[in-house]
C-alpha positions as CSV (number, residue, x, y, z in Angstrom):
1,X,69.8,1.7,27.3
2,X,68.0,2.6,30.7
3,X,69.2,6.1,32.1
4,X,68.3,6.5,35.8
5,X,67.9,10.3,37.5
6,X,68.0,10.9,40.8
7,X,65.2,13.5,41.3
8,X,64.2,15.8,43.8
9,X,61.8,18.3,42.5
10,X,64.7,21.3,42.8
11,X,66.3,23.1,40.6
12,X,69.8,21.1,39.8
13,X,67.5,17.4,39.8
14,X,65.4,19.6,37.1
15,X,68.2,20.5,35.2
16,X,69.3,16.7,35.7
17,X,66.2,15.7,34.2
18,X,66.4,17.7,31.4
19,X,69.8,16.7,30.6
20,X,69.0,12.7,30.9
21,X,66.0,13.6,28.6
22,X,68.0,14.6,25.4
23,X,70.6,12.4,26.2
24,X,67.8,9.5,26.3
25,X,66.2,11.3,23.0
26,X,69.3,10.6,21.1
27,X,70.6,7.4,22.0
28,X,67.1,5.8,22.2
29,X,67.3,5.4,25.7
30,X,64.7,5.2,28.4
31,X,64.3,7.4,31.8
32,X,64.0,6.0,34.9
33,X,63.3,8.5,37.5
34,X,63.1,7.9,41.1
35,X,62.9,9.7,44.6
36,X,64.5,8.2,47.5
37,X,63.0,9.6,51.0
38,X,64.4,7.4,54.0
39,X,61.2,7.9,56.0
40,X,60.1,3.9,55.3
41,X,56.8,3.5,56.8
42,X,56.2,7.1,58.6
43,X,56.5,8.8,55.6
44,X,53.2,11.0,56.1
45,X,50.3,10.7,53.1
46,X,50.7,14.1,52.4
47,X,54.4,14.4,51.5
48,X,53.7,11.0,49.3
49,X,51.2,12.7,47.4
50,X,53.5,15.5,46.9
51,X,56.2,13.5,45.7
52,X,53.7,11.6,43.2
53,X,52.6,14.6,41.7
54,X,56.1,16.4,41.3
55,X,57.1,12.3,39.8
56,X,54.2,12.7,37.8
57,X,55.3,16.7,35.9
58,X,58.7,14.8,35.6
59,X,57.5,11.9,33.7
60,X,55.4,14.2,31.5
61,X,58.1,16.2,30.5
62,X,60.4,13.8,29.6
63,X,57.7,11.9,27.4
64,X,56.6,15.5,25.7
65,X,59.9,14.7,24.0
66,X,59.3,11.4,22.6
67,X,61.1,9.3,25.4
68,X,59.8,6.3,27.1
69,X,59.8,7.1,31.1
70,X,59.1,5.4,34.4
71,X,58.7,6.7,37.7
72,X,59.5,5.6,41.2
73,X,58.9,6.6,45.0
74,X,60.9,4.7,47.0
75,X,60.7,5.2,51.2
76,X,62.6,1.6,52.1
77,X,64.5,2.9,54.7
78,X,68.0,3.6,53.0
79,X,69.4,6.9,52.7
80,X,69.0,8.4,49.0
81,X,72.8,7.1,48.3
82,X,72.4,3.8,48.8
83,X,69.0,3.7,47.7
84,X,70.0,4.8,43.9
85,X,72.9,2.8,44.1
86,X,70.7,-0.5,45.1
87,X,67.8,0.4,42.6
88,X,70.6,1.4,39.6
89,X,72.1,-2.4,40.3
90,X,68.3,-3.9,40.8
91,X,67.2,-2.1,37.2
92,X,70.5,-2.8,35.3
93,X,71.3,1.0,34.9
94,X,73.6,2.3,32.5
95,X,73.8,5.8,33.2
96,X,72.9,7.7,36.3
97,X,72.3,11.6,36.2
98,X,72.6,13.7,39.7
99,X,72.4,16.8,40.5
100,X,74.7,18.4,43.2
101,X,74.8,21.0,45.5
102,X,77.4,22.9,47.1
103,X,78.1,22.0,50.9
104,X,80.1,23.5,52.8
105,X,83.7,21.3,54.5
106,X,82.1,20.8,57.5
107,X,78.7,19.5,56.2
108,X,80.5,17.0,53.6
109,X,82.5,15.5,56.4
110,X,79.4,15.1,59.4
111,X,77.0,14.4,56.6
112,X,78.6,13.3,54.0
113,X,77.8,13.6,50.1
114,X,75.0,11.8,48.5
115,X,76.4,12.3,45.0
116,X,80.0,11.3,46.4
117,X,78.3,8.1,47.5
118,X,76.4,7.2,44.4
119,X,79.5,8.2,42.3
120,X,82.1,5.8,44.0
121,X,79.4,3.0,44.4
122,X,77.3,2.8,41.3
123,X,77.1,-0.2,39.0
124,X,77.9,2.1,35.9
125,X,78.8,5.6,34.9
126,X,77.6,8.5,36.7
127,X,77.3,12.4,35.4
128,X,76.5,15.1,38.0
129,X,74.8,18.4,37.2
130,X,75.0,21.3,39.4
């Protein structure tokens, strides 16, 4: 079983994490945890470090617990939705964990909703955490 997090370093994406972590713990499972910036090829050095080092705290928490994890950075130019969505299909994903925030009316409808996306459009189940 391969249990992908959508992770952003903040609080609900740690709370995520945690969550995919004993859920991975008791069925076995592995944790596949990825960032998805849409920055492509400007993406600056310094925010990729930054990412790699917040990717690699996240990996080393969930294997404190015993749990197999991988980490990715992924900058290919897709928003974060379609980017988990496209990497949960590529990986054969069973489970995706995302965290949510609250946004208000008018920001769902000019912006949309990244977990809205990845929840009508993934390849398998999806559970949010907010």
């Amino acid at each position: 079983m391969k249990i992908l997090v959508g992770y952003s370093s903040t609080d609900v994406s740690n709370t995520a994490l945690s969550l995919a972590r004993d859920h991975a713990k008791i069925f076995s499972a592995k944790v596949l945890v990825m960032t998805s910036t849409e920055g492509g090829s400007a993406e600056r050095l310094r925010a990729i470090d930054r990412i790699e080092a917040r990717l690699n705290a996240a990996k080393k928490f969930v294997e404190e617990a015993g749990v197999e994890c991988e980490t990715h950075q992924l900058a290919r130019g897709m928003s974060p939705g379609e980017d988990i969505v496209k990497f949960a299909q590529d990986k054969e994903v069973d489970l995706i964990y995302v965290g949510i925030k609250k946004k208000s009316r008018a920001q769902k409808i000019i912006l949309g909703s990244t977990a809205q996306f990845i929840i009508l459009r993934a390849p398998c189940p999806v559970i949010t955490v907010k």
